[in-house]
N, C-alpha and C positions, 0 to 999 in steps of 0.2 A: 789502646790507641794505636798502636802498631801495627796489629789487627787491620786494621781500617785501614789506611795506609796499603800495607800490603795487598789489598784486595782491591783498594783503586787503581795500585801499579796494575796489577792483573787485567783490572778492568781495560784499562788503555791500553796495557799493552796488548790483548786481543783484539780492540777494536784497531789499533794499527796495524796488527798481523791480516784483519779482514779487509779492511782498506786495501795494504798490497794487493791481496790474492785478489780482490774482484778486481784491479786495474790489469791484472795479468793474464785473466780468462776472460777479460772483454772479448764478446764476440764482433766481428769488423762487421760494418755497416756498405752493402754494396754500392757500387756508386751508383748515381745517379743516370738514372735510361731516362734521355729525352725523347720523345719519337718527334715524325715526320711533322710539321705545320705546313700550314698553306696560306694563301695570300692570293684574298680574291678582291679585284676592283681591277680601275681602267689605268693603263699606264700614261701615267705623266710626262717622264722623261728618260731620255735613254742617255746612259754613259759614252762621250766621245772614245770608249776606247771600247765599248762593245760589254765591256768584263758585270755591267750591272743595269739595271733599269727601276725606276720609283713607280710602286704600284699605291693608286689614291683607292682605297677601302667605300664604300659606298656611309660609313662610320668609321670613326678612329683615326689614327696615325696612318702617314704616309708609310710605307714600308720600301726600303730600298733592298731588292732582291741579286743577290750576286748569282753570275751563270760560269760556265766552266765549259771544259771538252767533252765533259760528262755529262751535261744537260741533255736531255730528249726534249724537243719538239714536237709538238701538233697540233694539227686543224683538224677539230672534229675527232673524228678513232684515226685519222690518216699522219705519220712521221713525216716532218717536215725540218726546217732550218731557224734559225732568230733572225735573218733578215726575215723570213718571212712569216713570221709569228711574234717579234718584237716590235710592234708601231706605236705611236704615240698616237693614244686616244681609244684604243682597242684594250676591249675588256678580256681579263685573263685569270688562268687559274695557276698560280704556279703552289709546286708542293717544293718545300725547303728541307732538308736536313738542318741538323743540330747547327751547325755553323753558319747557318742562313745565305747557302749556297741551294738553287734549285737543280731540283733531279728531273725536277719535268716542266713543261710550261705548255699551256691548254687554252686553244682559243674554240670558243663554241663558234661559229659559223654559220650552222643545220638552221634551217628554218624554223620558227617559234614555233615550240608545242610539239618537232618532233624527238623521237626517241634516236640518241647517237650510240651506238653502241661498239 
């Protein structure tokens, strides 16, 4: 019977020595790459302080888009400003970074059915 015994300690105590060692050779898990989204519909409303605007999705949630000094603008392939491409009622493309700040904001303009390039 001692036997036995002995051979359970054994037992456990390798499966504890394997426990440890596999918490200690865990391989890390990289984080997490969001890429780019975008946020297409027509603007609802613009922020009195300029810094965001509520885009309504032709489906889904409103989406409130934050801009920066970093934001690019345009009309068509042409760089422009947010006065003049942030309007309420004007359909837009904006592309957001991870932190749902836009890097771009895209008004189509070009008459339907041409190619804007």
């Amino acid at each position: 019977m001692n036997k036995v015994l002995v051979q359970i300690r054994m037992m456990a105590l390798v499966a504890l020595c394997l426990m440890v060692l596999s918490g200690s050779t865990a391989v890390a898990k990289p984080d997490l790459v969001v890429e780019d989204t975008t946020a297409t519909g027509t603007i609802k409303s613009i922020a009195d302080d300029g810094g965001s605007f509520v885009v309504k999705p032709a489906q889904g949630a409103e989406v409130t888009v934050k801009v920066n000094a970093s934001t690019k603008y345009k009309i068509d392939a042409n760089d422009s400003n947010f006065a003049e491409v942030v309007k309420v009622g004007r359909s837009v493309v904006a592309t957001l970074n991870a932190d749902g700040v836009a890097t771009e904001v895209v008004v189509r303009e070009g008459r339907k059915g041409a190619i804007i390039r």
